[in-house]
Jmol script that loads the backbone (N, CA, C; Angstrom):
load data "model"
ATOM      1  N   UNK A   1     -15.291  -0.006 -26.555  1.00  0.00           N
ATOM      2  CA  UNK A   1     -15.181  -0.476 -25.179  1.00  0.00           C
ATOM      3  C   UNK A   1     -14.306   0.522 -24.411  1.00  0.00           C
ATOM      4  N   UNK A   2     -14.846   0.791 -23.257  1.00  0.00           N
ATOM      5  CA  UNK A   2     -13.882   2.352 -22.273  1.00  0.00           C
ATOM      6  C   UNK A   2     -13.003   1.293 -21.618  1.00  0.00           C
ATOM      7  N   UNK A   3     -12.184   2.413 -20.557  1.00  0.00           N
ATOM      8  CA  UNK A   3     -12.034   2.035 -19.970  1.00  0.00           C
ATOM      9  C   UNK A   3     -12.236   0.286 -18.522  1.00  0.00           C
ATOM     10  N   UNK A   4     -13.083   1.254 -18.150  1.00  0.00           N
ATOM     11  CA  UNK A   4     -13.886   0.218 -17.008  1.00  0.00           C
ATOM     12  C   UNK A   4     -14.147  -0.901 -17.771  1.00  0.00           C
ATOM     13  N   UNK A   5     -14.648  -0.954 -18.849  1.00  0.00           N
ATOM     14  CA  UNK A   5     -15.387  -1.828 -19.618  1.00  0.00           C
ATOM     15  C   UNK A   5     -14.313  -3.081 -19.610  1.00  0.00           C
ATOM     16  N   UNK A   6     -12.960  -3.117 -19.938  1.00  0.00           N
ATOM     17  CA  UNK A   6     -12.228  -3.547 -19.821  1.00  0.00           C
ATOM     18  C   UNK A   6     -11.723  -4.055 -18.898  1.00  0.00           C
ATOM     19  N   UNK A   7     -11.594  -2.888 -17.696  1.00  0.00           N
ATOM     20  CA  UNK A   7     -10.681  -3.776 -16.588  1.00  0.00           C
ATOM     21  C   UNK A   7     -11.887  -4.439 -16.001  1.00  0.00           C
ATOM     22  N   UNK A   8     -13.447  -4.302 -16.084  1.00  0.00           N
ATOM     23  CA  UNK A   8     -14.252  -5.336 -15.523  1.00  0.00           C
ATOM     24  C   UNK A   8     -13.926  -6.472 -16.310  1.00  0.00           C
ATOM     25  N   UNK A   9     -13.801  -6.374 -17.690  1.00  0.00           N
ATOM     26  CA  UNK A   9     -14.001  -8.311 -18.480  1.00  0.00           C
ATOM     27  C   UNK A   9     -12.380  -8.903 -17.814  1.00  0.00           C
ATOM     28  N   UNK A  10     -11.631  -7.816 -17.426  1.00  0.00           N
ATOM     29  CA  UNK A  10     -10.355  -8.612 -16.992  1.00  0.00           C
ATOM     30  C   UNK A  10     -10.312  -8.991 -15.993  1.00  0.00           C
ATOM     31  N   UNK A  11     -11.061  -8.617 -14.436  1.00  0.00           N
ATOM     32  CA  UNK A  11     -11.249  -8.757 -13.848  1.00  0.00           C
ATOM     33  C   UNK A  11     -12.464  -9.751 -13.149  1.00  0.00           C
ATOM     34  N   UNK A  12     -12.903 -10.356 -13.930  1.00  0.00           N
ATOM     35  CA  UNK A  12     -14.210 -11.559 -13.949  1.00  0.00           C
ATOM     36  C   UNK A  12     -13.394 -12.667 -14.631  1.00  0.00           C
ATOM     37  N   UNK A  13     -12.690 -12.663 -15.372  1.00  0.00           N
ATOM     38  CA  UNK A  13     -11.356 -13.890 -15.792  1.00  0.00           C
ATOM     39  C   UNK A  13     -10.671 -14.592 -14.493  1.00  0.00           C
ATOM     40  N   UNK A  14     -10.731 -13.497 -13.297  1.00  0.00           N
ATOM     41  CA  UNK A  14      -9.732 -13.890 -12.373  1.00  0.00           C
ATOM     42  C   UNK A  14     -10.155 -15.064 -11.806  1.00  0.00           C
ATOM     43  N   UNK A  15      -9.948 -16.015 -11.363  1.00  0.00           N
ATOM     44  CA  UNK A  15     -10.281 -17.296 -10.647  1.00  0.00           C
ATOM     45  C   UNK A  15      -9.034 -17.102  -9.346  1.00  0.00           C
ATOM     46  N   UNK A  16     -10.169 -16.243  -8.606  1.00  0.00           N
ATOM     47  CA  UNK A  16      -8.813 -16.203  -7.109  1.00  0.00           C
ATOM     48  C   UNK A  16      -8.655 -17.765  -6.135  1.00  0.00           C
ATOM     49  N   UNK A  17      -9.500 -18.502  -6.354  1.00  0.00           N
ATOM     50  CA  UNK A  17      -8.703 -19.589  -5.647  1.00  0.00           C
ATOM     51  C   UNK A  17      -8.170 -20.574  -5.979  1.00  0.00           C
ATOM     52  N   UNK A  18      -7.696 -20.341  -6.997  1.00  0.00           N
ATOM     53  CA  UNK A  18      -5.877 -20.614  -7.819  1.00  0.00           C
ATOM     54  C   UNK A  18      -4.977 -19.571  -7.052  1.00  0.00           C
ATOM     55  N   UNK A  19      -5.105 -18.408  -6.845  1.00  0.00           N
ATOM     56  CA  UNK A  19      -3.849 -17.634  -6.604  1.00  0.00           C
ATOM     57  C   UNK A  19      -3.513 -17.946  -4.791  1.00  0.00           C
ATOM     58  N   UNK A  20      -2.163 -18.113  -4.884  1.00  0.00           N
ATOM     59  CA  UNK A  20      -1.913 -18.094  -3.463  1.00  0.00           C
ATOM     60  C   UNK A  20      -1.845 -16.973  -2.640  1.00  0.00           C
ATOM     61  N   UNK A  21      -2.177 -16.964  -1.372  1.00  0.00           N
ATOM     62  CA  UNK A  21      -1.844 -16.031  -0.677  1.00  0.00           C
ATOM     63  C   UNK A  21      -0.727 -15.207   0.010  1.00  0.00           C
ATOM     64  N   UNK A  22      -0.522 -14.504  -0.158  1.00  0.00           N
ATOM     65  CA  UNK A  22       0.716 -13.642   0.072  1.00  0.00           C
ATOM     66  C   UNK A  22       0.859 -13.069   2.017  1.00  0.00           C
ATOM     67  N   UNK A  23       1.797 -13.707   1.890  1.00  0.00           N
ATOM     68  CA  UNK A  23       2.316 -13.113   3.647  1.00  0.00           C
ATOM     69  C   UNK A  23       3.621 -12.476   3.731  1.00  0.00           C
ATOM     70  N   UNK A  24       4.061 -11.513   4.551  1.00  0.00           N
ATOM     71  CA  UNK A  24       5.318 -10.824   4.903  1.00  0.00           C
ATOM     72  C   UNK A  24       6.169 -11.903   5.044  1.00  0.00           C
ATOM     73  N   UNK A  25       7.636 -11.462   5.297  1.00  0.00           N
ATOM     74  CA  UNK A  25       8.545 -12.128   4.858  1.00  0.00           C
ATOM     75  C   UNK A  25       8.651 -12.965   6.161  1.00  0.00           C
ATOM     76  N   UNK A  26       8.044 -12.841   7.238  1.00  0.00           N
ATOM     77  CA  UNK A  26       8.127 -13.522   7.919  1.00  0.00           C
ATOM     78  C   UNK A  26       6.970 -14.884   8.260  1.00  0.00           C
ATOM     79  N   UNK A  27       6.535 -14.989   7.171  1.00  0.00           N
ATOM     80  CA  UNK A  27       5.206 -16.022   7.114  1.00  0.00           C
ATOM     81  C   UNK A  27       4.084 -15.385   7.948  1.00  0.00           C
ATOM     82  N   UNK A  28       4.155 -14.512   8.179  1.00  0.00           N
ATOM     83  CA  UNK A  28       2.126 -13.679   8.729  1.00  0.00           C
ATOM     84  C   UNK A  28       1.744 -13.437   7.503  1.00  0.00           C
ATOM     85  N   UNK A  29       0.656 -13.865   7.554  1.00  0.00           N
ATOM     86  CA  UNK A  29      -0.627 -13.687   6.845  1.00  0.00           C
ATOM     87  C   UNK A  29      -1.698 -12.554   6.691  1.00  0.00           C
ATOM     88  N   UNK A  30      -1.072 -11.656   8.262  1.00  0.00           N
ATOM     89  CA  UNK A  30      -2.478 -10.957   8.452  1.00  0.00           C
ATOM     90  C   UNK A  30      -1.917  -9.815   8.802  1.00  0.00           C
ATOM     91  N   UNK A  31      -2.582  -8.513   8.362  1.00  0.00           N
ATOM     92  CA  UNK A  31      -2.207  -7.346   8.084  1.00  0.00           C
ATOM     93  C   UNK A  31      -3.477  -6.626   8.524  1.00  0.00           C
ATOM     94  N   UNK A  32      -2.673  -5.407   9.176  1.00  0.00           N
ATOM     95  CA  UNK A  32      -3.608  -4.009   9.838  1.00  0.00           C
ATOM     96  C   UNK A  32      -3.496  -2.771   8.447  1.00  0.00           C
ATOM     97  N   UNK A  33      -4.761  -2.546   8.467  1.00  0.00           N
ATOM     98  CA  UNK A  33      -4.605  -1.506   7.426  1.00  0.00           C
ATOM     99  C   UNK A  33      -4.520   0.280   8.543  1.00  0.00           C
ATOM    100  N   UNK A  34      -3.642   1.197   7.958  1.00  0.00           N
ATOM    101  CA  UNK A  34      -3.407   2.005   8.640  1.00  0.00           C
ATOM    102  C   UNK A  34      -2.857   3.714   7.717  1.00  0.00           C
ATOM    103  N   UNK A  35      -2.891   4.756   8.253  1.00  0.00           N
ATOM    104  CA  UNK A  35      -2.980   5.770   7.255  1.00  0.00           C
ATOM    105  C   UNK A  35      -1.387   6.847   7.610  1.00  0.00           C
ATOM    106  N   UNK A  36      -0.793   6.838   6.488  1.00  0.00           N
ATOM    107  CA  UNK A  36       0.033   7.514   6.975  1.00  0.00           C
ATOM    108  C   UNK A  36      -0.388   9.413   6.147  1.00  0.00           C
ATOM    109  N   UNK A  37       0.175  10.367   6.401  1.00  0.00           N
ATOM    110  CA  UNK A  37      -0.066  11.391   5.716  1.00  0.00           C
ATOM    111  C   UNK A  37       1.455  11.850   5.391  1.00  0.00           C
ATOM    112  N   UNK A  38       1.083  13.014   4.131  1.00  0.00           N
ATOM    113  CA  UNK A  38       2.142  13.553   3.218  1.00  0.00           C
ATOM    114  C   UNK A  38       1.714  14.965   3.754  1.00  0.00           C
ATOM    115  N   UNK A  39       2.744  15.950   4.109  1.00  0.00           N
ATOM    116  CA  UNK A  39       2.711  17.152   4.510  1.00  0.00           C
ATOM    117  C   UNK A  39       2.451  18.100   2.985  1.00  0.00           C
ATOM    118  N   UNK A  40       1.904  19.008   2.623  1.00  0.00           N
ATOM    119  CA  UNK A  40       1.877  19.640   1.534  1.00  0.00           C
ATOM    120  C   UNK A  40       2.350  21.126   2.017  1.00  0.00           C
ATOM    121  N   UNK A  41       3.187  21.596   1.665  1.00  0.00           N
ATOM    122  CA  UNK A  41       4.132  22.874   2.230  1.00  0.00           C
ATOM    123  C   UNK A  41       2.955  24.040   0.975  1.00  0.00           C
ATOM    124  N   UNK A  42       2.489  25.118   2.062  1.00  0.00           N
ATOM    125  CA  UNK A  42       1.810  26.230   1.127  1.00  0.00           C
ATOM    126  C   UNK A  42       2.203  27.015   0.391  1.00  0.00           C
ATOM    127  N   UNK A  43       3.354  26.629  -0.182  1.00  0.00           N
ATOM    128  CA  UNK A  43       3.903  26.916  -1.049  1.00  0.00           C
ATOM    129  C   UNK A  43       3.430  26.648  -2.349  1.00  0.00           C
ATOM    130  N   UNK A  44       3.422  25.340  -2.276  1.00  0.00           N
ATOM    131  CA  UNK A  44       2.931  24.365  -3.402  1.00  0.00           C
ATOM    132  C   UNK A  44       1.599  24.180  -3.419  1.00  0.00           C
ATOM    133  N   UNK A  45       0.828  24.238  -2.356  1.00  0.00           N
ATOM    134  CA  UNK A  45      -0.402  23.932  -2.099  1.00  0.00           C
ATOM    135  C   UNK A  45      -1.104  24.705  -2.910  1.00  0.00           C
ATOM    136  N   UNK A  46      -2.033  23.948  -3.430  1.00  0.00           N
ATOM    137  CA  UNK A  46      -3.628  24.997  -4.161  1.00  0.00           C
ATOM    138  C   UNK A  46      -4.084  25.903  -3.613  1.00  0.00           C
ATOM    139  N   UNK A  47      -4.494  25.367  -2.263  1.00  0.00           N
ATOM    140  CA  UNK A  47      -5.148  26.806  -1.647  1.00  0.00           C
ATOM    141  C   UNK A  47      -4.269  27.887  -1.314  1.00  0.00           C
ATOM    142  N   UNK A  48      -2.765  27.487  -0.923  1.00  0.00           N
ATOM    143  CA  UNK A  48      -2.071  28.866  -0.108  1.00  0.00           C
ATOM    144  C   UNK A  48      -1.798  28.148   1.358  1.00  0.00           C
ATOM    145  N   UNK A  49      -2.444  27.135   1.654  1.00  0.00           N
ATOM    146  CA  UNK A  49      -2.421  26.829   2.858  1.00  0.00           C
ATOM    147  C   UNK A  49      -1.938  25.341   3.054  1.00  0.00           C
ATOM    148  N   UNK A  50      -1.479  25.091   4.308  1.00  0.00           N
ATOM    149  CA  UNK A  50      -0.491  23.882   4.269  1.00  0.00           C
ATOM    150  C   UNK A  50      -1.628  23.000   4.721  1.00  0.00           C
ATOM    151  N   UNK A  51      -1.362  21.805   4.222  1.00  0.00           N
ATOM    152  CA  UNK A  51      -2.562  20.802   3.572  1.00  0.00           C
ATOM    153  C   UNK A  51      -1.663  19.150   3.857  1.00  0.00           C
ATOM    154  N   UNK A  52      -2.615  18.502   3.804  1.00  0.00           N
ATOM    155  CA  UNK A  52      -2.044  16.659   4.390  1.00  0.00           C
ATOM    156  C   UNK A  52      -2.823  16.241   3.495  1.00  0.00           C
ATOM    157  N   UNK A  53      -2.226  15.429   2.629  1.00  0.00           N
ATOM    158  CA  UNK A  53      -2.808  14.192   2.007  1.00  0.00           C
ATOM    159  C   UNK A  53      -2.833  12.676   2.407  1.00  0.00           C
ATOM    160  N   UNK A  54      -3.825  11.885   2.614  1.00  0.00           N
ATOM    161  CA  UNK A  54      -3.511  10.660   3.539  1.00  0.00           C
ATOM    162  C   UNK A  54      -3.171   9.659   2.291  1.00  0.00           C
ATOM    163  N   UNK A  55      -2.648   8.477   2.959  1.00  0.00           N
ATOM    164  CA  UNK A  55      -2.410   7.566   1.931  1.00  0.00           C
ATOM    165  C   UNK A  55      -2.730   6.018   2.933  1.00  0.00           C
ATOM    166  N   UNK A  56      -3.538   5.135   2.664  1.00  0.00           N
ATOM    167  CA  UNK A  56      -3.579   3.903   3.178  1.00  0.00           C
ATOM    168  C   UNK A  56      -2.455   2.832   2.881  1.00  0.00           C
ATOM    169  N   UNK A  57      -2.240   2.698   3.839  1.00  0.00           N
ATOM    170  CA  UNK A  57      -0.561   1.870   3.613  1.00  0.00           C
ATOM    171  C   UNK A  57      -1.308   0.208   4.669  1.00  0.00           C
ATOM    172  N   UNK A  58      -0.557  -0.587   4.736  1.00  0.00           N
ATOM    173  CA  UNK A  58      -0.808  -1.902   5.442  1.00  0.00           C
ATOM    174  C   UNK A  58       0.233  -2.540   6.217  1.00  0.00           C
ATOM    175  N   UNK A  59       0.171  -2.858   7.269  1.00  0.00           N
ATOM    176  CA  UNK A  59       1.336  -3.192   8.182  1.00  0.00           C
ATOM    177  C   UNK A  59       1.359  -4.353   9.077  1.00  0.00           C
ATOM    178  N   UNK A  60       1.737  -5.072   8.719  1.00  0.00           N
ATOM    179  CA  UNK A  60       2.384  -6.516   9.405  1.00  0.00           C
ATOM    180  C   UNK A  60       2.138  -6.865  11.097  1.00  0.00           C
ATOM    181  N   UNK A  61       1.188  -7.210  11.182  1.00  0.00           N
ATOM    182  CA  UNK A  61       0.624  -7.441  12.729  1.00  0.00           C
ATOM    183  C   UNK A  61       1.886  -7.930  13.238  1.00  0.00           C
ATOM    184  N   UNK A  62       2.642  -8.877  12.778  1.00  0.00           N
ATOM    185  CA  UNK A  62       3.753  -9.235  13.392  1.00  0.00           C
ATOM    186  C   UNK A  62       4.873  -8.453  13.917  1.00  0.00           C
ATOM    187  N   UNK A  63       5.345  -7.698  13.237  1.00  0.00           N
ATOM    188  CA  UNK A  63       6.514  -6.772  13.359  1.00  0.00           C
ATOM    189  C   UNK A  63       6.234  -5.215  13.273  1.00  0.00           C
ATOM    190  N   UNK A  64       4.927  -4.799  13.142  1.00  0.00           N
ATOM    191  CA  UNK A  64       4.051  -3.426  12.748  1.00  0.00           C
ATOM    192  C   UNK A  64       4.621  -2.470  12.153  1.00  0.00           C
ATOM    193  N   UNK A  65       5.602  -2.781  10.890  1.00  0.00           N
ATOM    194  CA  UNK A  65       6.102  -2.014  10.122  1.00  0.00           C
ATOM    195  C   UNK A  65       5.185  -2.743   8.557  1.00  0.00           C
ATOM    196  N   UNK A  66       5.607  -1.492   7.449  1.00  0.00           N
ATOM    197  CA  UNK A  66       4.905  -2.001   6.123  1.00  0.00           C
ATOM    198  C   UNK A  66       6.145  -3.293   5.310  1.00  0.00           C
ATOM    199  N   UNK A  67       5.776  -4.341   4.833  1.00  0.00           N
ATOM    200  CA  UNK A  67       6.008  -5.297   3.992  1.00  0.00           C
ATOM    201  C   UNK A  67       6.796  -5.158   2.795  1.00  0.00           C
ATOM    202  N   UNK A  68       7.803  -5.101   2.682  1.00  0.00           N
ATOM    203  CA  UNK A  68       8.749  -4.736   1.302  1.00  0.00           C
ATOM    204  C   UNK A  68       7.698  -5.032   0.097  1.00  0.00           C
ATOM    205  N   UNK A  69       7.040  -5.911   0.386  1.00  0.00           N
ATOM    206  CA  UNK A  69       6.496  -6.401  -1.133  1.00  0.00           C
ATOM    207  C   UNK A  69       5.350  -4.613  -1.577  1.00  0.00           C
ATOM    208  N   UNK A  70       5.134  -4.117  -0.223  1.00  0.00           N
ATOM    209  CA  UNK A  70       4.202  -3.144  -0.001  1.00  0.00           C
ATOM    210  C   UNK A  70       4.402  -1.969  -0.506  1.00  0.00           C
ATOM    211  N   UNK A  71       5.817  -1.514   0.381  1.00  0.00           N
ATOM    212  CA  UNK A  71       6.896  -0.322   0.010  1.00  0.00           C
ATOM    213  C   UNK A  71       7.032  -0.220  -0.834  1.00  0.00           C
ATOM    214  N   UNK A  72       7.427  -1.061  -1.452  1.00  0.00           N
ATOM    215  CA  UNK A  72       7.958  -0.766  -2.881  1.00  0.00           C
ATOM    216  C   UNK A  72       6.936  -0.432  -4.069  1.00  0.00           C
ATOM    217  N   UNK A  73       5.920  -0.320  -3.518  1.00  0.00           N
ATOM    218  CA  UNK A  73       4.655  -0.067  -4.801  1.00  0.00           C
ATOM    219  C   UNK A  73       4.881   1.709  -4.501  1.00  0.00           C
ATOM    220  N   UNK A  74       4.733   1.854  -3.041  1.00  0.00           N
ATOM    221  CA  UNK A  74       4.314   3.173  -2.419  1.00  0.00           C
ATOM    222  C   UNK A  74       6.021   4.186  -2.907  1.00  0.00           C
ATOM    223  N   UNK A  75       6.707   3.576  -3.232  1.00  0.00           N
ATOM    224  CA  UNK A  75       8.108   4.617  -4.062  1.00  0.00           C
ATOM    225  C   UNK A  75       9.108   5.574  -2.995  1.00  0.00           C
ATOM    226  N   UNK A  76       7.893   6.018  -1.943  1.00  0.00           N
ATOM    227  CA  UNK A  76       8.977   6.777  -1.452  1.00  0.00           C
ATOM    228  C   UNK A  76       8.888   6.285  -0.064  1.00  0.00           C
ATOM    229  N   UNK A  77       8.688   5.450   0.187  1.00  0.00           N
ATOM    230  CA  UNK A  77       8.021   4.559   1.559  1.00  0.00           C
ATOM    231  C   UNK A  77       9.283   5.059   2.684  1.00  0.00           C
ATOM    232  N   UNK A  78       9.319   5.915   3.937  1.00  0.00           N
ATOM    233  CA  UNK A  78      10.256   5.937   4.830  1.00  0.00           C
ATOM    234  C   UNK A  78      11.096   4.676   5.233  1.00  0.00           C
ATOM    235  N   UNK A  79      12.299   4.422   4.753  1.00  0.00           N
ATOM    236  CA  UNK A  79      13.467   3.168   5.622  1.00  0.00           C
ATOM    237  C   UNK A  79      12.643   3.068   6.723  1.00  0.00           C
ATOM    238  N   UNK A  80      12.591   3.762   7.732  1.00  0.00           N
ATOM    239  CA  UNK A  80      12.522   2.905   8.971  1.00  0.00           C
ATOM    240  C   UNK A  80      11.149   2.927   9.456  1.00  0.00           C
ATOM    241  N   UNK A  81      10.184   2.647   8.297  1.00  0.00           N
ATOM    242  CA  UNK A  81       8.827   2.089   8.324  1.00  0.00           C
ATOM    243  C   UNK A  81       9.054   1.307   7.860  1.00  0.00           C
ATOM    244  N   UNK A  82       9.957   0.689   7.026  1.00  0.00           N
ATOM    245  CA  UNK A  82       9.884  -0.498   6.442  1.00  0.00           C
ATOM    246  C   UNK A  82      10.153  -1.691   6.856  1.00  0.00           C
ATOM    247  N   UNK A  83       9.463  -2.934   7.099  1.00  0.00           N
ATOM    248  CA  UNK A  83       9.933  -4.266   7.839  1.00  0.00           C
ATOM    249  C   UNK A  83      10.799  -4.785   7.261  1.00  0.00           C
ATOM    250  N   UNK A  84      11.920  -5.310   8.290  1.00  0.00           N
ATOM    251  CA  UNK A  84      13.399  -5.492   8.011  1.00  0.00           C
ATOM    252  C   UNK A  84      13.087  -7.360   8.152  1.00  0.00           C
ATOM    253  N   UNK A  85      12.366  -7.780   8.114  1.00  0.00           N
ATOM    254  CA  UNK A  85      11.893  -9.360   8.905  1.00  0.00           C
ATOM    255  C   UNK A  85      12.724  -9.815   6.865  1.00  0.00           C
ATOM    256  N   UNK A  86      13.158 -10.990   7.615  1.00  0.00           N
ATOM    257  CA  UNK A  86      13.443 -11.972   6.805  1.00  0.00           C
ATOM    258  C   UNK A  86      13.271 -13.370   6.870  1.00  0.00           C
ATOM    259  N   UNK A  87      13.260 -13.963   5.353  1.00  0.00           N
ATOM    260  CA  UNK A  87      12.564 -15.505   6.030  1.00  0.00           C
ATOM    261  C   UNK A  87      13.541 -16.149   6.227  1.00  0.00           C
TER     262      UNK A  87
END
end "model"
wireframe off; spacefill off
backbone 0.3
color backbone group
């Protein structure tokens, strides 16, 4: 059994309406998906040339910063993108 093979039989186990839904710390529910980019200095870059990598991040219609629960997956998430909302 590969990979995939696996995370599909684990993923057909799931019974999502048992799981609750998750909202920012301020009780919203509903989230804008949005792209931030990573500068790649041509230094480092493959080609020689300075290069952007995008990354899809998600942000809190309420307060339009990203969700601690969010940030914290993403590791190097900018402080002051991050929603300061508390419940």
């Amino acid at each position: 059994m590969d990979q995939n093979d696996i995370r599909n039989a684990m993923q057909s186990q799931i019974d999502l309406s048992t799981a609750p839904w998750h909202g920012c710390e301020q009780g919203n529910y509903l989230f804008d998906s949005a792209t931030m980019f990573k500068r790649i200095s041509p230094i480092v870059s493959p080609t020689g040339n300075e290069e952007f990598a995008a990354a899809e991040v998600v942000v809190c219609r309420k307060c339009g910063k990203i969700p601690p629960f969010f940030a914290e997956k993403m590791g190097d998430c900018p402080a002051e993108h991050v929603s300061e909302c508390k419940k």
